[in-house]
Steps between C-alpha positions, in 0.01 A plus 500: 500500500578628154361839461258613181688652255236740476511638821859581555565877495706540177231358315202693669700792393528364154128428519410851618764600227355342246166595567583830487629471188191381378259774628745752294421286191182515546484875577702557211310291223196706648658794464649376098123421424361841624692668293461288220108592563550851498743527230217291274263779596725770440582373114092487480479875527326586216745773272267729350793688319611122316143384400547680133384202235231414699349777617537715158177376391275480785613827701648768259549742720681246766640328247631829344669610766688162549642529188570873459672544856772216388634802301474798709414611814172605661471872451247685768321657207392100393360406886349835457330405234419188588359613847273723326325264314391291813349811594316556211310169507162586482402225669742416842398434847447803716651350788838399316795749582640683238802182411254234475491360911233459733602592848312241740532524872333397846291861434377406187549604131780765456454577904855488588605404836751714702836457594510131322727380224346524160567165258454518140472191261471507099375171371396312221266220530686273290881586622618208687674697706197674612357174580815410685489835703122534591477127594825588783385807612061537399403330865758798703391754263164427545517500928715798489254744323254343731632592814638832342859393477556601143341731281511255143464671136419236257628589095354239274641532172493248159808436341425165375223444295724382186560170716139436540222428246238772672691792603479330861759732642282803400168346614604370832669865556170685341271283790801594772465863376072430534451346805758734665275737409177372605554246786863613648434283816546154287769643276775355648321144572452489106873591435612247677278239364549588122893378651367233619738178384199335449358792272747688346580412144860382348693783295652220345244278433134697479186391506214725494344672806155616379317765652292301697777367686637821611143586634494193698824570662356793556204361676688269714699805615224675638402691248137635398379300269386745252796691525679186423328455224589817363815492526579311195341756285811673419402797680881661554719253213524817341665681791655206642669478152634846512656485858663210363674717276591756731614283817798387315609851404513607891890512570384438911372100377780393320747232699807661677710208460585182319474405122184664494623887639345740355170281380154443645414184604202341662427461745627817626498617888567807638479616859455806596561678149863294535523233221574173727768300286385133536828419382543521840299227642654251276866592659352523849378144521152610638230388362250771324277547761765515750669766298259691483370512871894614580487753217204650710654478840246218625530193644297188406308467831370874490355454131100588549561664858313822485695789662872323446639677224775461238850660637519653185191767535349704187824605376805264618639277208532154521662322697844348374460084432909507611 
């Protein structure tokens, strides 16, 4: 009886061989297309020290900076300066700290939590990037200050404005900056639906977001009505407009690495008080919210698990993505 070519033992082994070969294709060609995905995020950053012809007009001060820092460097006496006119504001939100954030955490408003990491994000509503970042990591974030895992300090800031028709950058950030102040306990929930895919407007192709659409994201966040509402009235856009100005002069935000050292860009991260380069997720083929959960010292499956806390405490730096 002839025997089935298939069957005889130098082809199994070819077989087994072969499929081998084919799993390491595969893992590889996932591997080539995750890093193609986070490399297309990274170039989305948003460079606030590049946007010069399009910002002159609608943020001078921003737009001022951009253009004067491409000839000399920052001196202390300029952030000085710059820091003291977000304090002068007449009109800022009380519960704001004195750089522009809003420190939310399982304790409430600016109740910090002991002996957890603090995470820091600076955003603009219209940055890609931002969209890109808060859409990977808004559902962890959001489960972590829950269950006390993470104190989170929220910096909303408007650097774009020139690329919309409405100054949406500055209005989103100005209802942030409101409802932060008045309902804390949805604040998140609305951040992460103004990033919504299905919400958050192009930077290269904008069409107007009118107020009333910001206070209905607002409302399907949770938030009071009325204080929705409100929110759009441009309460803080005059404050929101200065910390704009200021955030980019603070040495501690600009990128550590990369063809943007020594620049702010949006979104940017930092974990306890340690800038996290996310020039580092792109090389560590993780994806973002992977990344991120590693940089804290917590796995996955203990996200949301009150009482299992970060590995990296209140005051350990993040955890190396090599």
């Amino acid at each position: 009886m002839s025997q089935n070519p298939n069957t005889r033992p130098g082809n199994k082994e070819n077989g087994k061989r072969s499929a081998r070969e084919q799993r390491k294709a595969e893992q590889l060609a996932e591997q080539q297309a995750q890093a193609a995905k986070l490399a297309k995020e990274r170039k989305q950053q948003t460079l606030i020290g590049i946007i010069v012809v399009v910002v002159v007009v609608a943020l001078v001060a921003v737009a001022g900076f951009a253009i004067w820092r491409a000839t000399r460097p920052v001196s202390t006496a300029d952030a000085d300066k710059a820091y003291e006119a977000v304090q002068s504001v007449e009109t800022k939100p009380s519960d704001a700290n004195a750089k522009g954030g809003f420190l939310i955490s399982k304790n409430g408003l600016n109740k910090k939590v002991a002996d957890v990491p603090t995470v820091e994000e600076y955003m603009d509503f219209l940055c890609p990037g931002c969209g890109s970042f808060n859409r990977a990591v808004d559902s962890s974030l959001q489960k972590m200050v829950a269950a006390g895992q993470i104190n989170l300090v929220v910096y909303p800031n408007a650097f774009l404005d020139s690329l919309s028709t409405d100054e949406y950058s500055t209005r989103a950030a100005s209802a942030a900056a409101y409802i932060a102040q008045n309902d804390p306990e949805h604040l998140l929930a609305f951040i992460a639906d103004m990033f919504a895919e299905d919400f958050q407007p192009s930077e290269s192709n904008y069409k107007a977001v009118s107020d009333k659409q910001i206070q209905q994201v607002a409302i399907k966040a949770g938030v009071n009505e009325s204080v929705a509402k409100k929110s759009t009235d441009g309460t803080y856009k005059t404050w929101i407009t200065k910390v704009s100005a200021y955030s980019p002069l603070r040495q501690e935000l600009w990128n550590v690495s990369g063809s943007t050292k020594g620049q702010m860009t949006t979104p940017t991260v930092r974990i306890n008080s340690n800038y996290w380069d996310m020039n580092s997720v792109s090389s560590s083929g993780l994806d973002t919210g992977s990344a991120l959960l590693k940089a804290l010292g917590l796995s996955s499956t203990d996200v949301g698990q009150e009482g299992v806390l970060p590995s990296i405490g209140a005051s350990g730096k993040p955890v190396s993505l090599s």
